[in-house]
PyMOL Python script that loads the backbone (N, CA, C, O; Angstrom):
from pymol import cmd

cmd.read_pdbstr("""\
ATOM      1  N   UNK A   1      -2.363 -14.341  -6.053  1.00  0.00           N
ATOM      2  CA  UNK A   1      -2.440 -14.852  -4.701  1.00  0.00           C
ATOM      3  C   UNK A   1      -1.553 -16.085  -4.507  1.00  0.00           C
ATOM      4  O   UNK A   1      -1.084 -16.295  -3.389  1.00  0.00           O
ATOM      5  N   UNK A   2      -1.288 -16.934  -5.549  1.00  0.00           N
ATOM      6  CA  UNK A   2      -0.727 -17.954  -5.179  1.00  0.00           C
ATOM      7  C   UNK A   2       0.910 -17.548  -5.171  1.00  0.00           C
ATOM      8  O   UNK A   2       1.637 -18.513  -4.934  1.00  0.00           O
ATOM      9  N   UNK A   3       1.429 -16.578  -5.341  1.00  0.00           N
ATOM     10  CA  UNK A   3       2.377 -15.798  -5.204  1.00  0.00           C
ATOM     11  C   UNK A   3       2.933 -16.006  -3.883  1.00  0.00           C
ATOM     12  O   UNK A   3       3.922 -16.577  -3.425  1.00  0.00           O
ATOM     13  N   UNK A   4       1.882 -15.297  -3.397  1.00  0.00           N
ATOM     14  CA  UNK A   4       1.937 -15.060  -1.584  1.00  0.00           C
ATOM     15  C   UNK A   4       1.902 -16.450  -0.810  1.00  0.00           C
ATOM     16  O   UNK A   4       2.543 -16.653   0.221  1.00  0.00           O
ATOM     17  N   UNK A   5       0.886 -17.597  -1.572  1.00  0.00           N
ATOM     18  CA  UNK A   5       0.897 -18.769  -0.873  1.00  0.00           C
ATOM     19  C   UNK A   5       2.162 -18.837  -0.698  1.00  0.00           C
ATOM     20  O   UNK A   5       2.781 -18.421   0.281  1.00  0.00           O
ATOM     21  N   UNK A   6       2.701 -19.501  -1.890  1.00  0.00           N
ATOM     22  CA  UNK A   6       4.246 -19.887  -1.840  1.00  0.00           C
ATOM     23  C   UNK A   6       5.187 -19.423  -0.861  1.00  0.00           C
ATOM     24  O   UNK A   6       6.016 -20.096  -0.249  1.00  0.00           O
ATOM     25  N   UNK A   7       4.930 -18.033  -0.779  1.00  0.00           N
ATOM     26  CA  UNK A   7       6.366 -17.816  -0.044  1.00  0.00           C
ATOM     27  C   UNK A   7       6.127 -17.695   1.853  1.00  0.00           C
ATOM     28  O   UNK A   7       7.008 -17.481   2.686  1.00  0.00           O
ATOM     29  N   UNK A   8       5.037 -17.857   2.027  1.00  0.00           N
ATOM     30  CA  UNK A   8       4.684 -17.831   3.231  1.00  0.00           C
ATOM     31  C   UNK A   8       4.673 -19.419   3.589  1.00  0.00           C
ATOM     32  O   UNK A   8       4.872 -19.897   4.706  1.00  0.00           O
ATOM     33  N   UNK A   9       4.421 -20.063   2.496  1.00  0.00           N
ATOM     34  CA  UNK A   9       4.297 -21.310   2.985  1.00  0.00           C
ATOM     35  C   UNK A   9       5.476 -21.725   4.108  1.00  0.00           C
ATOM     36  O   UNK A   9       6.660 -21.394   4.048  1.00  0.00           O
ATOM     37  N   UNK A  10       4.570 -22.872   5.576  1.00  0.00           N
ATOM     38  CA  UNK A  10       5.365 -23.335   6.192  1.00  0.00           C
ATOM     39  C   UNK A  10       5.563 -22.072   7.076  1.00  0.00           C
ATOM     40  O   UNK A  10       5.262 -22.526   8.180  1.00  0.00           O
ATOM     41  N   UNK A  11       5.784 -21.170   7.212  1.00  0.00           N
ATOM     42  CA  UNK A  11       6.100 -19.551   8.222  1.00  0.00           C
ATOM     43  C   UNK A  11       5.163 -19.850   9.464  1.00  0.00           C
ATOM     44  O   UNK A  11       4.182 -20.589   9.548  1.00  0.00           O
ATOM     45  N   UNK A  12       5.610 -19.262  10.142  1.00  0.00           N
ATOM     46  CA  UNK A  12       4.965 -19.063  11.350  1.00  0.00           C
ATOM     47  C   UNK A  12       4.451 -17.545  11.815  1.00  0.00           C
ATOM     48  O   UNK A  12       5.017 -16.527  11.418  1.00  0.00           O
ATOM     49  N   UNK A  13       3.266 -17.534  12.738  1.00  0.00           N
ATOM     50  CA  UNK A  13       2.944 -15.998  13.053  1.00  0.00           C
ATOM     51  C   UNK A  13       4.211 -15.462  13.912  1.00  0.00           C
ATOM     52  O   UNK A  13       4.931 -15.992  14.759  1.00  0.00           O
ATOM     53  N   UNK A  14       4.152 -13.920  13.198  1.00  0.00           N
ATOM     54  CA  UNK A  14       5.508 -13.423  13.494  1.00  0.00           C
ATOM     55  C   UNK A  14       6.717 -13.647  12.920  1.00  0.00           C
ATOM     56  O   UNK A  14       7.537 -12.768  13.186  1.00  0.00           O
ATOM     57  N   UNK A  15       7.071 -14.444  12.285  1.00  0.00           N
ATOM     58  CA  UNK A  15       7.811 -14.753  11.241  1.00  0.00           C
ATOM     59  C   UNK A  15       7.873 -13.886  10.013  1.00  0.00           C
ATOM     60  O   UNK A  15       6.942 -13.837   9.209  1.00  0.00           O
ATOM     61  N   UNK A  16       9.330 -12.994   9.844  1.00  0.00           N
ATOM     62  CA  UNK A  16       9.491 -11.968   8.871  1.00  0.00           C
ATOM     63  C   UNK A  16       9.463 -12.878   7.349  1.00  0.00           C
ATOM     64  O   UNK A  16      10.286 -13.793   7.304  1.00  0.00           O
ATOM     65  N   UNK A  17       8.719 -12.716   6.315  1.00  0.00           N
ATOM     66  CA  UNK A  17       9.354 -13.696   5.054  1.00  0.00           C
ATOM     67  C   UNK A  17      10.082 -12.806   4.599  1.00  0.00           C
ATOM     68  O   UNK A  17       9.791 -11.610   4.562  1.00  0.00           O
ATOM     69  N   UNK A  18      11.646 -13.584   3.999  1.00  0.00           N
ATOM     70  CA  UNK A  18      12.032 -12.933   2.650  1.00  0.00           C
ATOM     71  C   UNK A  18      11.616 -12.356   1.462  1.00  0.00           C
ATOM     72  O   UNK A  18      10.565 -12.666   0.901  1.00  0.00           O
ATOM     73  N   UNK A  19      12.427 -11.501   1.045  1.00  0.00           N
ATOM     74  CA  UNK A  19      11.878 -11.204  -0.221  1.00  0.00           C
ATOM     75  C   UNK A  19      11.640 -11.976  -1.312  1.00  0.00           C
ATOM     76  O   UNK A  19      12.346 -12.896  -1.724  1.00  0.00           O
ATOM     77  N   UNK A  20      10.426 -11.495  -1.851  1.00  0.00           N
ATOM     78  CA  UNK A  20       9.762 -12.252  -3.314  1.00  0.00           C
ATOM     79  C   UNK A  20       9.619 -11.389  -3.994  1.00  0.00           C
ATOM     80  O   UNK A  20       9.605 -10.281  -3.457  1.00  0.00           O
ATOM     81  N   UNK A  21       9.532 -11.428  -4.740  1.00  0.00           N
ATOM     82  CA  UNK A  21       8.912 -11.061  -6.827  1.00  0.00           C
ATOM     83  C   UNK A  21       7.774 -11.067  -6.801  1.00  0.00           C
ATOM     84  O   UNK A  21       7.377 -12.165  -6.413  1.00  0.00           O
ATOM     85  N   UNK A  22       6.874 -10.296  -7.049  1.00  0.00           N
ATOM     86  CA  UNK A  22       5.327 -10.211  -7.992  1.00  0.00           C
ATOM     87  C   UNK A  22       5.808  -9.647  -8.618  1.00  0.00           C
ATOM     88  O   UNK A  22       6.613  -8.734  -8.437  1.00  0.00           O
ATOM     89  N   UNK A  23       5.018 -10.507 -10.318  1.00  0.00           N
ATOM     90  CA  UNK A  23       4.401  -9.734 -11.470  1.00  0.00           C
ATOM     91  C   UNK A  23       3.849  -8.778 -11.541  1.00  0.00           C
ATOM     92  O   UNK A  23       3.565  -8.620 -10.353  1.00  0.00           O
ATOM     93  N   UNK A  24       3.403  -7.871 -12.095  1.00  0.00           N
ATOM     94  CA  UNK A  24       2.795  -6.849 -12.361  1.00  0.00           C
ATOM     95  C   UNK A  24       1.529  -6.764 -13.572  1.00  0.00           C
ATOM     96  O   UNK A  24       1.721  -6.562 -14.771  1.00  0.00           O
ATOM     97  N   UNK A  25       0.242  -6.969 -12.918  1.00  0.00           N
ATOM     98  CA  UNK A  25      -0.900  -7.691 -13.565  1.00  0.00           C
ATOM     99  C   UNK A  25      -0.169  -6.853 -15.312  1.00  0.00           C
ATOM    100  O   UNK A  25       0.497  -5.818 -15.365  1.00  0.00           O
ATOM    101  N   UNK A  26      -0.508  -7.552 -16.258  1.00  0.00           N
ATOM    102  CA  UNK A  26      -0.750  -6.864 -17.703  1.00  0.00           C
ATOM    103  C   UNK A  26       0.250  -6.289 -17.593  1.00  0.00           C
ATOM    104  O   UNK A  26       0.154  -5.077 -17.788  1.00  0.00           O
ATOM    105  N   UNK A  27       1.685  -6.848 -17.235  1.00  0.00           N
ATOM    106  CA  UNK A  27       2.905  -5.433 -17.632  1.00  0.00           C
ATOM    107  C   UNK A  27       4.218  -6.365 -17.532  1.00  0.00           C
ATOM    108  O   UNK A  27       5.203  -6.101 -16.843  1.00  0.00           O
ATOM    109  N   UNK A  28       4.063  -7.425 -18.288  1.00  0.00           N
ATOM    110  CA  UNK A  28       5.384  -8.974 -18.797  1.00  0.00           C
ATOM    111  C   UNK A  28       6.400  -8.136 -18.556  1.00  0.00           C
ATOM    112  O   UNK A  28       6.579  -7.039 -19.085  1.00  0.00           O
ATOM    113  N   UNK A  29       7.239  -8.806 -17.539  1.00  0.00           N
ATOM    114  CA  UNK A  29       9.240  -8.618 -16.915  1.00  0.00           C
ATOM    115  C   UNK A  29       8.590  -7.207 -15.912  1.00  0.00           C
ATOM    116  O   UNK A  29       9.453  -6.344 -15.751  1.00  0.00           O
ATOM    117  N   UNK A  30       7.663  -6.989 -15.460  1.00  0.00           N
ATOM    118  CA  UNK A  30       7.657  -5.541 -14.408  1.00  0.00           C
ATOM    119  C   UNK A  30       7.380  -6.199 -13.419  1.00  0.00           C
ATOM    120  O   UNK A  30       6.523  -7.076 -13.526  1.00  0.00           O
ATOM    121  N   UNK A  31       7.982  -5.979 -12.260  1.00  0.00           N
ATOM    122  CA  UNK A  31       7.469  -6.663 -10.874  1.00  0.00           C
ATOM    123  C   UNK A  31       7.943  -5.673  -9.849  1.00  0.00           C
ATOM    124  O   UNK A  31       8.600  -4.652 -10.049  1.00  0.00           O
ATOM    125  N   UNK A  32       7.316  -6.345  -8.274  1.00  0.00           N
ATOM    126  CA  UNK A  32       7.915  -5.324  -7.518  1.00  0.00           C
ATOM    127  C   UNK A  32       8.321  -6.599  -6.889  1.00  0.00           C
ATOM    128  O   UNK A  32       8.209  -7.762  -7.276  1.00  0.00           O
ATOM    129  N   UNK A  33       8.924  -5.971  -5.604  1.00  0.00           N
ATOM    130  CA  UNK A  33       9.473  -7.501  -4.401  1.00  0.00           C
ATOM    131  C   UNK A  33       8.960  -6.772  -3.127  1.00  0.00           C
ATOM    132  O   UNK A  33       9.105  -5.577  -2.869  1.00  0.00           O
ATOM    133  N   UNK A  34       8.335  -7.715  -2.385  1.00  0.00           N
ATOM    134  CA  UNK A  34       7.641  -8.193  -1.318  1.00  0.00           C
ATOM    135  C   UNK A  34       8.344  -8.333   0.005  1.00  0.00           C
ATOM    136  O   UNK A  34       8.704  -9.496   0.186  1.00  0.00           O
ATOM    137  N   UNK A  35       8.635  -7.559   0.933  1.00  0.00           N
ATOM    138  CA  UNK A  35       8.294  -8.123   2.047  1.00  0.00           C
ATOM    139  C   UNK A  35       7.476  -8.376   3.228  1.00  0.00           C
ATOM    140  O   UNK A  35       6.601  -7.515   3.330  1.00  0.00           O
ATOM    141  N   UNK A  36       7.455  -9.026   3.919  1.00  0.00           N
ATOM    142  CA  UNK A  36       6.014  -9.154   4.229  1.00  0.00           C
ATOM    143  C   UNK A  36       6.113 -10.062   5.880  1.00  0.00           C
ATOM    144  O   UNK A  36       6.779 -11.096   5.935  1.00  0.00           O
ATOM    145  N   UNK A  37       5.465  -9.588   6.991  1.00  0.00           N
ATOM    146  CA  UNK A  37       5.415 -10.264   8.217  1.00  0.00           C
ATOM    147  C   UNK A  37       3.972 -11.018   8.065  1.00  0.00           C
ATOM    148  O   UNK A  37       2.877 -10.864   7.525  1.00  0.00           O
ATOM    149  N   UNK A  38       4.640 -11.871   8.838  1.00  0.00           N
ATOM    150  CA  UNK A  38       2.984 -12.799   9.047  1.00  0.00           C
ATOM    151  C   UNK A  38       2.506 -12.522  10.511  1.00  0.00           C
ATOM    152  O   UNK A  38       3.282 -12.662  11.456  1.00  0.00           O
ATOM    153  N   UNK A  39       1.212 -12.125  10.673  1.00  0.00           N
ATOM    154  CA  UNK A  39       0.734 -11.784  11.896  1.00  0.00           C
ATOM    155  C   UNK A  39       0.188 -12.561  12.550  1.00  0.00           C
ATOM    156  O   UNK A  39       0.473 -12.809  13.721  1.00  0.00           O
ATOM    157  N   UNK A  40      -1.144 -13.339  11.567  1.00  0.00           N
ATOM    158  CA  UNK A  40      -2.426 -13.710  12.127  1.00  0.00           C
ATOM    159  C   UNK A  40      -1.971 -14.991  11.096  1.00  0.00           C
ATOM    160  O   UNK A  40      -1.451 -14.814   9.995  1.00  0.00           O
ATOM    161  N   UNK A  41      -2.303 -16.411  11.738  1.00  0.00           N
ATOM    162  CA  UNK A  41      -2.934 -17.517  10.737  1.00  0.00           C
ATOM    163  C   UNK A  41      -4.304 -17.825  11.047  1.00  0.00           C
ATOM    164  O   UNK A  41      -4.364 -18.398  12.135  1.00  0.00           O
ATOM    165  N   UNK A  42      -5.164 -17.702  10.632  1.00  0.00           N
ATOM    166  CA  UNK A  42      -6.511 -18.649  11.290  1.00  0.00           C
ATOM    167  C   UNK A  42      -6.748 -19.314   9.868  1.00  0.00           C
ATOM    168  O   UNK A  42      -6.092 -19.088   8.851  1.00  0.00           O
ATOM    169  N   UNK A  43      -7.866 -20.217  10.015  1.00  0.00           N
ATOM    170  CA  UNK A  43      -8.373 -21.487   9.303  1.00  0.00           C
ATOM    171  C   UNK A  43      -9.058 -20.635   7.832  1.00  0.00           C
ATOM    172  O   UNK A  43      -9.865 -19.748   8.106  1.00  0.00           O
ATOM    173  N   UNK A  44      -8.830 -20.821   6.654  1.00  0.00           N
ATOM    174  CA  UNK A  44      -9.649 -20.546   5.892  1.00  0.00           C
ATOM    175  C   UNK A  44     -11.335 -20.503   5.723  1.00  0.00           C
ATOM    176  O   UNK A  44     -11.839 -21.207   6.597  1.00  0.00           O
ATOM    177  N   UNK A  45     -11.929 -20.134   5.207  1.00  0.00           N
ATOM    178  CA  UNK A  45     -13.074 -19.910   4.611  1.00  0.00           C
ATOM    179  C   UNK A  45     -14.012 -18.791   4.160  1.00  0.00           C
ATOM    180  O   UNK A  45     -13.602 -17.823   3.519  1.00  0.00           O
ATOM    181  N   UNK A  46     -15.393 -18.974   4.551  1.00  0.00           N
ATOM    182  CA  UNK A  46     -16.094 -17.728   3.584  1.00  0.00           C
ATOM    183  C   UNK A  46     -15.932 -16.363   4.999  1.00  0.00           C
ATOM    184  O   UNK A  46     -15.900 -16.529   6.218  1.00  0.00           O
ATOM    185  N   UNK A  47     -15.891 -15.632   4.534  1.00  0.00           N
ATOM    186  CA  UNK A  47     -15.664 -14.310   5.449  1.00  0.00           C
ATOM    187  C   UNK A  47     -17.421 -14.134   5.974  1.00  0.00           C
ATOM    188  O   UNK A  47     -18.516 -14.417   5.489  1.00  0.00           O
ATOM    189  N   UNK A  48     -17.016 -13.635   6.970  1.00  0.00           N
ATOM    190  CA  UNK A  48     -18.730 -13.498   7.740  1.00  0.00           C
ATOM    191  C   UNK A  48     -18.869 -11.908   7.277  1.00  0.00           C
ATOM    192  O   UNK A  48     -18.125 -11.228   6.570  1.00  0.00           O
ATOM    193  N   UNK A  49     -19.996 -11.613   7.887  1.00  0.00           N
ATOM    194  CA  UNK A  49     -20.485 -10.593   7.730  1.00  0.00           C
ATOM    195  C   UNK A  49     -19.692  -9.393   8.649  1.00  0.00           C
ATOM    196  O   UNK A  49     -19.351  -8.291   8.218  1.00  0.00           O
ATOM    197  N   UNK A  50     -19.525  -9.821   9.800  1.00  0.00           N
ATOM    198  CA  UNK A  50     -18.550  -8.880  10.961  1.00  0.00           C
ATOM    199  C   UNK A  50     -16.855  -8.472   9.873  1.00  0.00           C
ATOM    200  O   UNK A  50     -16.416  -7.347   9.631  1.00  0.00           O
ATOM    201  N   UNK A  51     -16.406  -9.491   9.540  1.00  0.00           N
ATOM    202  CA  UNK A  51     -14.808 -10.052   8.464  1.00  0.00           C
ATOM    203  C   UNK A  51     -14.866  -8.720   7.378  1.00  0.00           C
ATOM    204  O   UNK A  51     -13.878  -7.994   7.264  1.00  0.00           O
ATOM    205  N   UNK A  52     -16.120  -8.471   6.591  1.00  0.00           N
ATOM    206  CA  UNK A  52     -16.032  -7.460   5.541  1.00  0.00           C
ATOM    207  C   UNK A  52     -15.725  -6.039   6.324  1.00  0.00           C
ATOM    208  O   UNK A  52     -14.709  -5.346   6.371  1.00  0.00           O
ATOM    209  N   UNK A  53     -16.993  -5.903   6.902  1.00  0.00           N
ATOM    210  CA  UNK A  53     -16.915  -4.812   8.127  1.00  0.00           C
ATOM    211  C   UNK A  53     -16.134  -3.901   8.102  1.00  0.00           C
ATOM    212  O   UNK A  53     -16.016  -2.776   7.616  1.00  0.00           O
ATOM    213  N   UNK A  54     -15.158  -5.204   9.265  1.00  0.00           N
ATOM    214  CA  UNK A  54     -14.006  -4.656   9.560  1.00  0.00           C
ATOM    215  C   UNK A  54     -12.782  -4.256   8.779  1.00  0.00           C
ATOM    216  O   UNK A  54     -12.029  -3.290   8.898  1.00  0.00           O
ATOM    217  N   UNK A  55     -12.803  -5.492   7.768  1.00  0.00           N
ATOM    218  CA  UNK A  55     -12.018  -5.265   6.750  1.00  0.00           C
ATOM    219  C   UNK A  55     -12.227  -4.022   6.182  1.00  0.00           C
ATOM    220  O   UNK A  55     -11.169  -3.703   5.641  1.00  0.00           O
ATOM    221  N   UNK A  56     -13.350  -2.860   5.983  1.00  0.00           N
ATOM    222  CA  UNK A  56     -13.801  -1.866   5.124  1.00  0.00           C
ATOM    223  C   UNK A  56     -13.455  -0.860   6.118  1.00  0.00           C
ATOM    224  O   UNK A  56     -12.822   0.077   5.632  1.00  0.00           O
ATOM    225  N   UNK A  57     -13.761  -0.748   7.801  1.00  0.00           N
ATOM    226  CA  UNK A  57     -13.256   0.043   8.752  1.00  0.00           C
ATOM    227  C   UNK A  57     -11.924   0.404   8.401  1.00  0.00           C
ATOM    228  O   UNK A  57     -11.633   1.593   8.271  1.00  0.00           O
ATOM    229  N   UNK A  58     -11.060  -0.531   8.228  1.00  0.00           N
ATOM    230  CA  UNK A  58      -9.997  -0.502   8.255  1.00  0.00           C
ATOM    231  C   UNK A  58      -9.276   0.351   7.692  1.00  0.00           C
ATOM    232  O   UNK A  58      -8.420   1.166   8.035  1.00  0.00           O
ATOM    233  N   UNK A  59     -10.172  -0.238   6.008  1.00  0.00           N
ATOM    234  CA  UNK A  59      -9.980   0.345   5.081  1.00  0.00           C
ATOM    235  C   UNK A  59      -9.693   2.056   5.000  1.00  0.00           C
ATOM    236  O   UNK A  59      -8.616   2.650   4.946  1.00  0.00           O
ATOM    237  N   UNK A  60     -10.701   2.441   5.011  1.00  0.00           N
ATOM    238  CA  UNK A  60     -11.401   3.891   5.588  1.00  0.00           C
ATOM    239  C   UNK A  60     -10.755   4.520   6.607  1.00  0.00           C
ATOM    240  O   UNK A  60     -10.970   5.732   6.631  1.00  0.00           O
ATOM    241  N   UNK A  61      -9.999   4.082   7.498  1.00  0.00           N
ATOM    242  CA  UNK A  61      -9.044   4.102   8.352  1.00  0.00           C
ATOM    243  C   UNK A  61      -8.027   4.340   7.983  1.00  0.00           C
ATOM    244  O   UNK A  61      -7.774   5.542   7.900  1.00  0.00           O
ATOM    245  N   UNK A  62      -7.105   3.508   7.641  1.00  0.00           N
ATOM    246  CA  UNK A  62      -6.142   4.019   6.354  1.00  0.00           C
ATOM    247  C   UNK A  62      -6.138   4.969   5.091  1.00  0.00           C
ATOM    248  O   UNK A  62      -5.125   5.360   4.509  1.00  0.00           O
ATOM    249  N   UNK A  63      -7.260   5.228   4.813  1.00  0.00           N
ATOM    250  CA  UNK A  63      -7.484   5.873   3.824  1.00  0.00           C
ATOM    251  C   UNK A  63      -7.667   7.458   4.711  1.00  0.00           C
ATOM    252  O   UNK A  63      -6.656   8.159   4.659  1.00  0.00           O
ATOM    253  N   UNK A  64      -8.562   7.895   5.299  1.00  0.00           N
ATOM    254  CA  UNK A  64      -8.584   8.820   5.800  1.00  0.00           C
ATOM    255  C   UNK A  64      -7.210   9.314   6.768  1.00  0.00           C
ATOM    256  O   UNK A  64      -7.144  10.457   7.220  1.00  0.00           O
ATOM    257  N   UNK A  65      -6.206   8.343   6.993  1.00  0.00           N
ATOM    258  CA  UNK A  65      -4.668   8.801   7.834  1.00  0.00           C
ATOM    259  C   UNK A  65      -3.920   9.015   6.000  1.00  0.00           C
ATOM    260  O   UNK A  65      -2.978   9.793   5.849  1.00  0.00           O
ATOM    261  N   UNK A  66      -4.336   8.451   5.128  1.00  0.00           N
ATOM    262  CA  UNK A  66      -3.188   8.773   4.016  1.00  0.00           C
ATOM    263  C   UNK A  66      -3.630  10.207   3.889  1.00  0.00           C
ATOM    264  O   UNK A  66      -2.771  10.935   4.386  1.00  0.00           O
ATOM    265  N   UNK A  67      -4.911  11.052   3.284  1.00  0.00           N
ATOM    266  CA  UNK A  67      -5.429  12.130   3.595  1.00  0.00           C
ATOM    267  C   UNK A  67      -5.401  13.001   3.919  1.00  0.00           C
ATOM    268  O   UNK A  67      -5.640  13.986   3.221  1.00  0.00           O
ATOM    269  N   UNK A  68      -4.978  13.046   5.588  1.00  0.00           N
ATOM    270  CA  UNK A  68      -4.576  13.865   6.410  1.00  0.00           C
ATOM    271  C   UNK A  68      -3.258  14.018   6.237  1.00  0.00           C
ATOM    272  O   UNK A  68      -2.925  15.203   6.205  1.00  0.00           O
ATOM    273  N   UNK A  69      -2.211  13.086   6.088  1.00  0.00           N
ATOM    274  CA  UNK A  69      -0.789  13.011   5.645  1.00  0.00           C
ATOM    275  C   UNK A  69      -0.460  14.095   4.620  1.00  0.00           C
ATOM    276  O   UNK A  69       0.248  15.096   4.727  1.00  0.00           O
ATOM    277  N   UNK A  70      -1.188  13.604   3.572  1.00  0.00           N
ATOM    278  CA  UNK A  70      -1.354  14.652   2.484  1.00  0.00           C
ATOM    279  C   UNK A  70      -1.564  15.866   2.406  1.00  0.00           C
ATOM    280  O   UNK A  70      -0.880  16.710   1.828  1.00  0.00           O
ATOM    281  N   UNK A  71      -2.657  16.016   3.068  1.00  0.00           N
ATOM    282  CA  UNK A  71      -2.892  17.506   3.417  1.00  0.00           C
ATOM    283  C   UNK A  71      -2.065  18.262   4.014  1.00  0.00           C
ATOM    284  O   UNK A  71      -1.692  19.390   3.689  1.00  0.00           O
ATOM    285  N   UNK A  72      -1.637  17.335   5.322  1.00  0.00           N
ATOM    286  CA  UNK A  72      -0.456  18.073   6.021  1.00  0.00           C
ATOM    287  C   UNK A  72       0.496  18.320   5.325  1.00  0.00           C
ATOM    288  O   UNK A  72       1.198  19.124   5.939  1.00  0.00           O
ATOM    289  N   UNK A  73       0.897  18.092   4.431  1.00  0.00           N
ATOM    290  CA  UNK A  73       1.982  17.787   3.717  1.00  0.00           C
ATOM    291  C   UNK A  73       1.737  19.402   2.632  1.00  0.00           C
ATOM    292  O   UNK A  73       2.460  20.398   2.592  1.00  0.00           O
ATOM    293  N   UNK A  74       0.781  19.183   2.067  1.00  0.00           N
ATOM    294  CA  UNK A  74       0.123  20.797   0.936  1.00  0.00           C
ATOM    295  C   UNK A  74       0.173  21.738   2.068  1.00  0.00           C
ATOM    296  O   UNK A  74       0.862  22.723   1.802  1.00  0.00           O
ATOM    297  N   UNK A  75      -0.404  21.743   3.388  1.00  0.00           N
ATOM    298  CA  UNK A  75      -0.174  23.050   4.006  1.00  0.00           C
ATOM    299  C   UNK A  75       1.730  23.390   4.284  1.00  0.00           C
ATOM    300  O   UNK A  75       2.393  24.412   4.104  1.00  0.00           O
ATOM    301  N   UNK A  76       2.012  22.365   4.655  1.00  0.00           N
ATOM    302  CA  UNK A  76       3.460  23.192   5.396  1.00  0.00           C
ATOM    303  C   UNK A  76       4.012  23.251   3.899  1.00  0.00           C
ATOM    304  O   UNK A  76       5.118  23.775   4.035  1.00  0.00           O
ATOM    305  N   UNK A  77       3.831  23.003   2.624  1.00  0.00           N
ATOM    306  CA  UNK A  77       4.655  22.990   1.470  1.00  0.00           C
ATOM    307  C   UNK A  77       4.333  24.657   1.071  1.00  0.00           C
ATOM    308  O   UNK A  77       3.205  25.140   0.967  1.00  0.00           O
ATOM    309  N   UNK A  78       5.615  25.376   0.882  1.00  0.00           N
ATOM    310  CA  UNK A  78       5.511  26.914   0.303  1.00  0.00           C
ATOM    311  C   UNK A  78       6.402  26.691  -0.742  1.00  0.00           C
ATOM    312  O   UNK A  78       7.412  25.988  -0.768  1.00  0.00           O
ATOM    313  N   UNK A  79       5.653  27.706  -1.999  1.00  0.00           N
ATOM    314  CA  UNK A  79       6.049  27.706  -3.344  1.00  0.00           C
ATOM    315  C   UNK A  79       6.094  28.698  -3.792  1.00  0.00           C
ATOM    316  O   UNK A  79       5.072  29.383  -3.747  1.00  0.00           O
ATOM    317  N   UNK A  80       7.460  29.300  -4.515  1.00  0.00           N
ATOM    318  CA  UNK A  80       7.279  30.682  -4.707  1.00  0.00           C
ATOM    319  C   UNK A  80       7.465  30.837  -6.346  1.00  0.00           C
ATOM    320  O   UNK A  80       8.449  30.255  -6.803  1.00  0.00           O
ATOM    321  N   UNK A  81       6.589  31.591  -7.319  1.00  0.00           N
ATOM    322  CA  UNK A  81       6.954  31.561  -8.570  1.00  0.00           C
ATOM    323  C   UNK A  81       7.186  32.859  -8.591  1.00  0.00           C
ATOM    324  O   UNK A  81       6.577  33.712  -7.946  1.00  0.00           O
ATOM    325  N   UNK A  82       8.345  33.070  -9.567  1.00  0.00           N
ATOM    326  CA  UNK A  82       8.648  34.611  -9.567  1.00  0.00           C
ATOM    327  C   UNK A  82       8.955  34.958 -10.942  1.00  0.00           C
ATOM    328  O   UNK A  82      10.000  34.456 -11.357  1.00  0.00           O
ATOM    329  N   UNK A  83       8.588  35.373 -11.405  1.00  0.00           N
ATOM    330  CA  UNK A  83       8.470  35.586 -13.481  1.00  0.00           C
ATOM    331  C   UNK A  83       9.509  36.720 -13.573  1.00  0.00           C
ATOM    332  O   UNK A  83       8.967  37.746 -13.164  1.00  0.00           O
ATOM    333  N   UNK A  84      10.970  36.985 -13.999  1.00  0.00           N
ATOM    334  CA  UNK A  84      11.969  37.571 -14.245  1.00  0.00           C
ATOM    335  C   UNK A  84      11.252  39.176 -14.791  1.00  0.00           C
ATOM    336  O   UNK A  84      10.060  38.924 -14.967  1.00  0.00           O
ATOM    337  N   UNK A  85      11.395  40.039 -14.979  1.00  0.00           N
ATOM    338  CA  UNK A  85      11.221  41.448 -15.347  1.00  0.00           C
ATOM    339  C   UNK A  85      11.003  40.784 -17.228  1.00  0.00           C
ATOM    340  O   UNK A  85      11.819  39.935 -17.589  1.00  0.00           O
ATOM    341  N   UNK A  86      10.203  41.120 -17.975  1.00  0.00           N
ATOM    342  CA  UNK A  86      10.648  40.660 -19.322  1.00  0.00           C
ATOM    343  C   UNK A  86      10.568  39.127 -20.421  1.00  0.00           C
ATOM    344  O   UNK A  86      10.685  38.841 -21.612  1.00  0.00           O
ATOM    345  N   UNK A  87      10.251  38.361 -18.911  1.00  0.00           N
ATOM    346  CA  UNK A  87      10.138  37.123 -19.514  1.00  0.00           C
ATOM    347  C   UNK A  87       9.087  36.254 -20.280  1.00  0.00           C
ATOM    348  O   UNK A  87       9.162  35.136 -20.790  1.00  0.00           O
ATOM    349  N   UNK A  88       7.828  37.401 -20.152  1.00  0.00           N
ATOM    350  CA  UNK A  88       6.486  37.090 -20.195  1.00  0.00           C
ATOM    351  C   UNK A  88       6.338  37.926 -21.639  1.00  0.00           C
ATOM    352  O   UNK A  88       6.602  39.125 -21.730  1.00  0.00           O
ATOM    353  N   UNK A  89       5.931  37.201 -22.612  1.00  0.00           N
ATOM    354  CA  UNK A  89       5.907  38.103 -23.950  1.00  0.00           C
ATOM    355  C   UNK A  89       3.582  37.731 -23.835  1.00  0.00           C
ATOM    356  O   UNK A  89       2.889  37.041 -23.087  1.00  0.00           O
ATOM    357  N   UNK A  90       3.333  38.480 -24.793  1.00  0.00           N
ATOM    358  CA  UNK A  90       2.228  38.900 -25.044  1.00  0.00           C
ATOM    359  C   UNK A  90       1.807  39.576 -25.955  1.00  0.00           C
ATOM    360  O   UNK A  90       0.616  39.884 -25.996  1.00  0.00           O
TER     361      UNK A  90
END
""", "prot")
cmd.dss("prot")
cmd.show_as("cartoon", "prot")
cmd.util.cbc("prot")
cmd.orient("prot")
């Protein structure tokens, strides 16, 4: 997390950041790079009860559109295997 502090630091909402570097937990010299918009700033603290919620709606939200993506994706995909006359020993 303090990753993300850093490079947002000072940004403003709406403000595109440049690219950064994360590590890659347990995997020394692997990283990916970051870019990242800032949307929302509000004030830190403990998340309320409504904050998880939504955060988990969301979640579930995204998760169920990756899903459907997918699926859509296995139906329109056609695959044809075709085994040559001979090629099949036994």
């Amino acid at each position: 997390m303090q990753d993300y502090r850093d490079a947002i630091e000072g940004a403003q909402e709406g403000d595109v950041i440049d690219p950064f570097r994360l590590e890659v937990p347990g995997l020394p010299g692997v990283g990916k790079w970051v870019v990242a918009k800032l949307i929302e700033v509000s004030a830190g603290g403990e998340w309320t009860l409504d904050d998880v919620r939504e955060h988990f709606r969301l979640q579930i939200q995204q998760d169920k559109t990756i899903q459907k993506i997918v699926d859509d994706l296995r139906e329109a995909t056609f695959i044809d295997v075709r085994l040559e006359s001979g090629s099949v020993t036994g």
